[in-house]
C-alpha positions in Angstrom: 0.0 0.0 0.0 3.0 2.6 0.6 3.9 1.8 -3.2 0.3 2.9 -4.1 0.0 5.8 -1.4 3.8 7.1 -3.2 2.2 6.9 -6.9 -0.7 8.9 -6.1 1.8 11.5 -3.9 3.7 11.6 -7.1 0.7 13.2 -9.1 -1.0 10.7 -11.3 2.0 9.3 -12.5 1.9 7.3 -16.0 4.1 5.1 -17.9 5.6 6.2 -21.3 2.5 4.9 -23.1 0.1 7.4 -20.7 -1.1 4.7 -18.7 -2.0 5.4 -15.0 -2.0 3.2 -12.3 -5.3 3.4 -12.3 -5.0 1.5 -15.2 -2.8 -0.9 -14.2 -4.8 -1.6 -11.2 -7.5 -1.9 -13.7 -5.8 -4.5 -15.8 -4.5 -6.5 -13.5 -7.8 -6.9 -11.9 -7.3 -4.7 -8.4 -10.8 -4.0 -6.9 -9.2 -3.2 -3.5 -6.4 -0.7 -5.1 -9.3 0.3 -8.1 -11.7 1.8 -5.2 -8.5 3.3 -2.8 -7.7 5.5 -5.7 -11.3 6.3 -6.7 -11.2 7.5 -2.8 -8.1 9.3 -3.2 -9.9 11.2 -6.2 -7.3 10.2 -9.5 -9.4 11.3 -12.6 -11.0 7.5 -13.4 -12.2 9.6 -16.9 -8.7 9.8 -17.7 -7.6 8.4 -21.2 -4.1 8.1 -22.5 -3.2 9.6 -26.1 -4.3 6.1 -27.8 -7.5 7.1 -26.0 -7.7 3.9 -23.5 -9.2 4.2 -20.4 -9.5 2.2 -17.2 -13.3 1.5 -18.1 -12.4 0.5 -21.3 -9.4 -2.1 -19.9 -12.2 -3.2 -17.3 -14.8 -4.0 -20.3 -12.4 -5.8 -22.4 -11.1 -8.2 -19.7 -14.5 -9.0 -18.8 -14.2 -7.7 -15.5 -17.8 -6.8 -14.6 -16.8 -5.6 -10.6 -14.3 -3.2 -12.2 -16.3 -1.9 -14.8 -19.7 -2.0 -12.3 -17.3 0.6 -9.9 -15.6 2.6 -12.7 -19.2 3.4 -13.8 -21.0 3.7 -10.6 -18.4 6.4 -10.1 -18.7 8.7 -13.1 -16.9 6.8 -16.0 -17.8 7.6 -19.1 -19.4 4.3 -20.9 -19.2 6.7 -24.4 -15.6 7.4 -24.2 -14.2 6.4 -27.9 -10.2 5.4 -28.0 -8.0 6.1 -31.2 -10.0 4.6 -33.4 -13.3 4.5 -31.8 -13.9 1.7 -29.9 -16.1 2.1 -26.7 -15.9 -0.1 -23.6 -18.6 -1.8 -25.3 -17.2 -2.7 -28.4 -14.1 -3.5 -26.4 -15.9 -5.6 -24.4 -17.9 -7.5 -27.3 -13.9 -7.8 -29.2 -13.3 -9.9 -26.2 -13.5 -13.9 -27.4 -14.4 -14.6 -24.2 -16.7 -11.6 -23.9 -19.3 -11.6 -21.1 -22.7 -11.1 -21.7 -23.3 -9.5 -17.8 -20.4 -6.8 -18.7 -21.8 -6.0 -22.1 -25.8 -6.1 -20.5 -24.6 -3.5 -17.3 -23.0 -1.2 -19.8 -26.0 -1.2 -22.3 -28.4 -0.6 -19.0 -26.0 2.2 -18.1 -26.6 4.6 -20.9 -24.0 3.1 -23.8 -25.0 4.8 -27.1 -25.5 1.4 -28.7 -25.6 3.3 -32.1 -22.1 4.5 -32.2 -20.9 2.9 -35.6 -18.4 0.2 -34.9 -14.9 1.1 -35.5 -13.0 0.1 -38.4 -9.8 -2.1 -37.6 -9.1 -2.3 -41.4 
């Protein structure tokens, strides 16, 4: 926790690729550290100059407690990254998407209409 407690102290510090720890926390599946840094205030709307945010790492690994906090806590389910991709079309990308990530982001005001990015 001191390692944690020392990153936020340091100012929302992120990697070379404009990740946050937030986002690593996020990715690696961290409720516990996820909701200390919520408490602690770091932006969770934050995305990095690709455009990825921690909602949008939450979705794609299917990680429906992450992505239920992330939103209950003012993340925006419309954010678009790079090449516009949502946390819901991250989400569906997933092969092992999860139909209860994809339902709580629909129920939680996801512009299902946004046209689908093109990877191509």
């Amino acid at each position: 926790m001191e390692t944690i407690k020392f990153l936020i102290v340091l100012g929302k510090a992120k990697t070379k690729e404009g990740y946050t720890a937030l986002v690593a926390a996020a990715n690696g599946g961290n409720i516990e550290v996820v909701k200390y840094f919520i408490k602690q205030g770091i932006d969770i709307t934050y995305q990095n100059s690709a455009g990825y945010s921690a909602l949008m790492i939450a979705a794609e690994k299917n990680d429906i407690n992450i992505t239920k906090l992330l939103v209950n806590n003012g993340a925006n389910v419309n954010a678009k990254n790079y090449i516009g991709s949502t946390a819901l079309m991250k989400a569906v990308e997933n092969s092992r998407c999860q139909l209860n990530v994809v339902k709580f982001l629909v129920e939680n005001n996801t512009d299902v209409n946004i046209p689908v990015a093109n990877h191509f």
